[in-house]
N, C-alpha and C positions, 0 to 999 in steps of 0.2 A: 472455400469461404463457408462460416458458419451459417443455420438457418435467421439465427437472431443477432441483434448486438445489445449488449445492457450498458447502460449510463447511470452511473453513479454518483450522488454528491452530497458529500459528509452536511452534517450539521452542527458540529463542534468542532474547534479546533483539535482537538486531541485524536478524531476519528480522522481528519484531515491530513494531520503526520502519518499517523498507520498509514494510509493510503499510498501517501508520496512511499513511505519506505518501502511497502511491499513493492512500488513501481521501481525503485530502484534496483533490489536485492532479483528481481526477473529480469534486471539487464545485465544485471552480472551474471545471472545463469545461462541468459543469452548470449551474453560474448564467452564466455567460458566454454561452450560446448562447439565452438571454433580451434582452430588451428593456426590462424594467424594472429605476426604482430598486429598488426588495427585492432584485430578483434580483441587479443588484450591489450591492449591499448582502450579499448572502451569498456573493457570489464574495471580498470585502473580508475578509469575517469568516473563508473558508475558506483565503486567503493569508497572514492575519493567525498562524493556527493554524500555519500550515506555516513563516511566519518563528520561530513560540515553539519549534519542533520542534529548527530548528538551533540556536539557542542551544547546544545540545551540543558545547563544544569538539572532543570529538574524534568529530562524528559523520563529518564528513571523510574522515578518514583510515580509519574503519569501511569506509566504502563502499571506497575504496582497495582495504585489504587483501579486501575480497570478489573485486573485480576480480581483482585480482592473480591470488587464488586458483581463479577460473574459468578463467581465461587459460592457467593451469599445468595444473587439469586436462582444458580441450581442448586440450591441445596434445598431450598425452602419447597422446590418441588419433589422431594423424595417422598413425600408419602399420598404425594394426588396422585386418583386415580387415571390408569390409562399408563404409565409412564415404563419406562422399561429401566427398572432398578439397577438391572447389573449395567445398561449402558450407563446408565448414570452415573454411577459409583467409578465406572472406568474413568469417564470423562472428568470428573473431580480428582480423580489419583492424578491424571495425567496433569489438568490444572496444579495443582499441590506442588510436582514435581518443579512445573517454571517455574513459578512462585518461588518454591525454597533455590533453588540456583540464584534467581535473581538476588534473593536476599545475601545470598553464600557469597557475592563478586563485591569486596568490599569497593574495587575501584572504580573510577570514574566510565561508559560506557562508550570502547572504542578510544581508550586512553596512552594503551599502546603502538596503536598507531598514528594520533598525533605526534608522539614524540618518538617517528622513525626518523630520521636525518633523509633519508631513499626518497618515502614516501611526501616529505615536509617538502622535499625540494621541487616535487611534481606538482603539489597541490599548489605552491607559490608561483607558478608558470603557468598552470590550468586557466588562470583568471586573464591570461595575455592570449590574443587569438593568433594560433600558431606557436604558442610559446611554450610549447613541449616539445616542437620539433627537433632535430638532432644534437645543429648544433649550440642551443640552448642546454640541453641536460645531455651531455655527453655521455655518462656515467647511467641513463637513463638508456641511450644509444645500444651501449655497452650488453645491458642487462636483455633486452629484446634480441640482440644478437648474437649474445655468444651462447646463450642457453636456448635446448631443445625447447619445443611446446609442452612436452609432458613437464621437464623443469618448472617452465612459465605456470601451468594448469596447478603444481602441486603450491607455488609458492603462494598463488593468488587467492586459492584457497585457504591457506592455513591461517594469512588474513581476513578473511572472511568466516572462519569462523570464530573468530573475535567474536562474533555475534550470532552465533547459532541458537543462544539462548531465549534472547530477548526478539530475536527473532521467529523462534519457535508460540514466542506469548502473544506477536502481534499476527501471526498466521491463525492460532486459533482463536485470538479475537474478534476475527474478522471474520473468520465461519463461522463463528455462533453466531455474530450478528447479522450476516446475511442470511441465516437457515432459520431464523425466528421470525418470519411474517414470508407468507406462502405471496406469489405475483396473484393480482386482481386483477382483471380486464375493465378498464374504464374510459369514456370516448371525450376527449378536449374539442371544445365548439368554437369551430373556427381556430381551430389552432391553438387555443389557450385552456389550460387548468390551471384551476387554484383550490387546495384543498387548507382547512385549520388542522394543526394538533391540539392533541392534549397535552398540556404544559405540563401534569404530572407522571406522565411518561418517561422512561428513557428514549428518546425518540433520536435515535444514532445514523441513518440513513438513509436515503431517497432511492430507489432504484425504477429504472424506465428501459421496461426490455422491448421492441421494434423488431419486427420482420428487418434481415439484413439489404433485400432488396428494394425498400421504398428510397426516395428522393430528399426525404427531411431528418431533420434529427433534433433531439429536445436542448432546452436551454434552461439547464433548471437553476433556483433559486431561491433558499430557504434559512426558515431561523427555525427558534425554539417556536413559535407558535403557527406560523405557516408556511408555504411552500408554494411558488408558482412552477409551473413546467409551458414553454410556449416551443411552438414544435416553425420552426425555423427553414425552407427550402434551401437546399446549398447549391450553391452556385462559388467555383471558383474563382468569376473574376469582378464580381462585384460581391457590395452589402447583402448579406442575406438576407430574406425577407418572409416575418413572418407565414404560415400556412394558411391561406382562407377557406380550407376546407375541414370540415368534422374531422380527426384522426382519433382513432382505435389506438389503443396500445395496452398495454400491462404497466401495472404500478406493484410496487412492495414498499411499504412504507417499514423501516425496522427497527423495532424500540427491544431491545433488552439489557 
């Protein structure tokens, strides 16, 4: 068990998808580094999620303009003092590089694997509960058993990286926006904070990091201009119910 646990909660819809996707592309890495069918079988079911994600015409061009907009605001830092040039400069090559891929894939993301007949027929069963079992997709059956793991491990990745691209843009999105506001120690009275932003911010994330060992854990809820955090006692067999006592924690609020 870790010393802390951190709690996250976007503030835009578009920092929101990044979220869900990286949650999904860790469950393909998690079932993937398994041996059995279940396990792929939930690496299928979590690439299957991640094909329904883009369906979003214009999730695309989303990530794009995120790029873009990273790219513009490191660069405007290259000549403040303090900064360490050549990381910098790396770090813009490496952005540069998704960026021109993204643009290089004229087709739709994740387009080839809608249009598997394999894959079409799992994803149209997925939504029935039980309805990938055997003998529903026979041909499904088939594919889990007559091939080794190592077969199953190379095929499921070469699906997957369908998207190693735009995957690679939303991994370092979301480190830079995490590493751009250091954690703050701040104490919620009686269980509840509420802080305002600055509306002319990019204000992209909430974060609330907690000793792993206490009893509560936060409920946060924000827009562009503010953000409450109420820190909640868990209890699994009833309503939780807010903390009445001062709690300590760390905040990172992360605009870049």
């Amino acid at each position: 068990m870790t010393d802390s646990i951190i709690y996250e909660q976007p503030l835009n819809e578009r920092i929101r998808t990044f979220l869900r996707l990286e949650f999904l592309f860790s469950q393909v890495d998690n079932a993937m580094a398994g041996h059995s069918e279940y396990q792929h079988r939930q690496a299928i079911d979590s690439l299957l999620n991640i094909v329904s994600v883009f369906e979003r015409s214009d999730l695309k061009s989303e990530i794009i303009k995120e790029l873009e907009r990273l790219i513009a605001t490191l660069s405007a830092l290259e000549n403040s003092p303090g900064v360490d040039s050549k990381a910098l400069d790396d770090l813009l090559s490496e952005l540069d590089v998704v960026l021109d891929g993204l643009h290089a894939k004229k087709s739709a993301i994740g387009q080839s694997l809608r249009d598997n007949d394999f894959l079409y027929s799992i994803r149209q069963r997925s939504a029935i509960p039980g309805g990938t079992c055997d003998f529903d997709l026979p041909a499904y059956h088939f594919w889990l058993q007559h091939h080794d793991n190592v077969t199953r491990q190379q095929q499921i990745q070469t699906w997957l990286n369908t998207f190693s691209g735009i995957r690679a843009a939303i991994n370092t999105t979301l480190h830079l926006i995490r590493a751009s506001t250091d954690f703050k120690p701040i104490t919620a009275t009686a269980g509840f904070y509420q802080h305002s932003l600055d509306s002319s911010q990019p204000n992209q994330l909430i974060r609330v990091k907690l000793p792993s060992d206490v009893d509560y854990y936060p409920e946060i809820s924000g827009g562009k201009h503010r953000f409450t955090v109420r820190f909640l006692q868990f209890d699994i067999a009833q309503r939780a119910q807010q903390s009445e006592q001062d709690v300590s924690f760390s905040l990172s609020c992360c605009a870049m």
